[in-house]
Residue, then its C-alpha position, 0 to 999 in steps of 0.5 A: x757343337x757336338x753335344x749329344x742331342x737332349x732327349x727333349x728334342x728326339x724322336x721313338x725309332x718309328x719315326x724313321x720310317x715316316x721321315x725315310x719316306x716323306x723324303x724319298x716319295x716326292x712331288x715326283x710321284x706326279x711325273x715319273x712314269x712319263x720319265x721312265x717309259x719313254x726310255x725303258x717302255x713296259x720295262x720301266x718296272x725293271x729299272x724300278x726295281x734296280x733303282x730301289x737295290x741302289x736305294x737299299x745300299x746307299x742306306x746300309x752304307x750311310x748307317x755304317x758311317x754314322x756307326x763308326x763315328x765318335x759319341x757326339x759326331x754322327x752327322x753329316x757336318x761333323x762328318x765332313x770336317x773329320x774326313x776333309x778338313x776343316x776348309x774343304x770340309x766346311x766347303x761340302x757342307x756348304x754345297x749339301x746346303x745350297x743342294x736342300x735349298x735348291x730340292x726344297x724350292x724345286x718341290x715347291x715349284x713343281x707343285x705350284x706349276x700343277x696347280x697353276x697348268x691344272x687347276x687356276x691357269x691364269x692364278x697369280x702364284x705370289x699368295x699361294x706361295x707366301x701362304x705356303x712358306x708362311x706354314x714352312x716358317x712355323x713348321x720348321x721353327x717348331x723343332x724337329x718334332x713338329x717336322x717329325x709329327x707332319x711327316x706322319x701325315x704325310x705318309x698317312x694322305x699319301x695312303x690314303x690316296x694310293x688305295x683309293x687310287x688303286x680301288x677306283x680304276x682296278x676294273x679298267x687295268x689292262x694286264x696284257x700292256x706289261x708283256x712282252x717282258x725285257x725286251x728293250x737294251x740292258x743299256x736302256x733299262x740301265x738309263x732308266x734306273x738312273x732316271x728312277x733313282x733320282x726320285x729317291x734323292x732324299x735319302x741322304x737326310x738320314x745324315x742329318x737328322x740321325x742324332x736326333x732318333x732315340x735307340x738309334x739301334x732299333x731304327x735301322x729296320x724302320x728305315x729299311x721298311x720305309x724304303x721297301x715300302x717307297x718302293x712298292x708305292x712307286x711299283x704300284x703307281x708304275x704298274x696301274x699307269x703301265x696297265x691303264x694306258x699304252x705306252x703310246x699315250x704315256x709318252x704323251x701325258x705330262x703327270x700321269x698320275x693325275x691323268x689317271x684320278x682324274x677319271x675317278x668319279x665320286x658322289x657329289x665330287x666331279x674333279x677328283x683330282x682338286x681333292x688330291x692336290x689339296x691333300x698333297x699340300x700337307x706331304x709337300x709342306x713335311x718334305x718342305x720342312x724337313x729339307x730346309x730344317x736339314x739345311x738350317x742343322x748344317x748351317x747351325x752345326x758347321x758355321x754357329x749360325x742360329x736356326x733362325x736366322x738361317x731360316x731366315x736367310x733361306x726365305x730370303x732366297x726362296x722370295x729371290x727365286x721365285x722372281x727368277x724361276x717363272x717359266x715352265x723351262x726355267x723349272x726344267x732347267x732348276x729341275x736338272x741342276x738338282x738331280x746332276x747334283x744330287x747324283x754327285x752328292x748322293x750317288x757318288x759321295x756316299x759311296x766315296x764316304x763309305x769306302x774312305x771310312x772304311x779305309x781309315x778304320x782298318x788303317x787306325x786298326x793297324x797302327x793300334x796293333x802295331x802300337x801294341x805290338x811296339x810295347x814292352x812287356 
């Protein structure tokens, strides 16, 4: 169960930055403006940046804890088990499981919810949604590899849409929106940081899939790169909303984003953004992939349970979802549960784990030294 992993199934140090990113730049990306401006206004950027400090943090800390384990324990349900025990332990993973499945089914839904409000209001989401979890399925039963190598292209469609994005509508971008700047309260900007950071829940995958990265030394910088230019994607997207519309009209744009492409006008294309979405089905599909992978390593690492039938049983509780999850309330509902979780879990837990590491290391430090001191000569 703690066998290094075999080379065979490893992934070079760059793949870092791609598999960050895909999991940090979600479906979000659509909305989170609306989110941020209407708690923190033109100063929504401010809480951008505190957010992105948060995010840099979390992933030292995360590196530290998988640098202080034993050879063959550095991942997340190893690392439970050693800290907590067997029972409760088990009973964490099990939580960070149900967390990856319930993220996953949220992206999924989220998208369909665009395509549906956006594109095909009357569309029955049922074949859409088959097609969809039919590519999960043979994307996650490729291996990591498989998983890996779409998160490139993932990353490679979304920037291939932001320079677009920015190259189109620059002429129409109104600097004078940003000023004046900070004058909301330190507690809203505070607020809004914290709705900014959870569109960055994500990052904890690092804790899973950080076996499986050869020269694991040299990804470390990669995966700093990948926030900082998360960071600058959101930064960007932020400023070319904040600077194309007032705030006024922000609070009262649903996807922002997609506001904003669709005034694009390209030669033979009159609706730019049906060609957007149908490029964000490939990122969707990685951070899909790379979520349900990350619950089916824990199901496989804590409880023995093959990769496949855990996937198996999470198709299984993605089809049961779908007949619960039907109205746009519902999905709002699915989308709170997720991010009060993922802030106990991300958040808060990781810091815990971070200075509870810590703590044991000085402690077995001291008792190796007091061993020694103990000692004849």
């Amino acid at each position: 169960m703690n066998r290094p992993v075999s080379d065979k199934f490893t992934v070079s140090p760059i793949h870092m930055f791609f598999l960050i990113y895909v999991s940090l730049v979600g479906i979000g990306m659509m909305s989170f403006q609306h989110d941020l401006v209407s708690i923190a206004g033109a100063d929504a950027w401010i809480a951008t940046l505190l957010s992105l400090l948060v995010v840099f943090i979390l992933i030292w800390m995360m590196f530290r804890i998988l640098e202080m384990q034993p050879p063959g324990q550095e991942h997340l349900a190893a690392i439970n088990r050693r800290y907590f025990g067997n029972v409760l332990g088990r009973t964490l993973n099990i939580i960070f499981v149900l967390y990856f499945v319930i993220g996953a089914f949220y992206a999924l839904r989220f998208y369909l919810e665009v395509i549906q409000v956006w594109i095909f209001p009357l569309m029955n989401l049922w074949p859409i949604s088959l097609l969809i979890l039919a590519l999960a399925y043979y994307l996650v039963t490729g291996g990591f590899q498989t998983v890996a190598a779409l998160c490139f292209w993932g990353t490679l469609f979304m920037l291939i849409f932001v320079v677009t994005q920015v190259v189109m509508v620059f002429p129409y971008l109104h600097g004078r929106n940003l000023l004046p700047v900070y004058v909301h309260r330190t507690s809203e900007i505070i607020q809004a940081s914290r709705t900014m950071c959870q569109q960055f829940l994500g990052c904890e995958m690092l804790l899973v899939f950080y076996p499986y990265i050869q020269s694991r030394e040299k990804s470390r910088k990669w995966a700093y790169w990948a926030v900082a230019h998360s960071g600058f994607i959101y930064l960007l997207v932020l400023f070319i909303s904040l600077t194309y519309f007032t705030p006024n009209q922000m609070d009262k744009l649903l996807w922002p984003t997609l506001s904003i492409i669709s005034m694009i006008e390209l030669p033979l294309m009159q609706r730019t953004e049906y060609m957007v979405l149908t490029f964000w089905l490939v990122k969707l599909l990685a951070n899909i992939g790379l979520t349900i992978w990350a619950s089916c390593q824990l199901l496989k690492k804590d409880m023995n349970i093959k990769p496949r039938i855990g996937l198996g049983w999470i198709m299984g509780v993605f089809m049961v979802l779908m007949f619960f999850v039907t109205k746009p309330s519902q999905l709002k509902g699915l989308s709170v549960l997720y991010n009060q979780t993922g802030e106990y879990l991300v958040l808060l837990f990781i810091p815990f784990l971070f200075v509870l590491s810590q703590l044991l290391r000085i402690w077995r430090r001291g008792n190796k030294n007091s061993t020694a001191d103990d000692t004849p000569t």
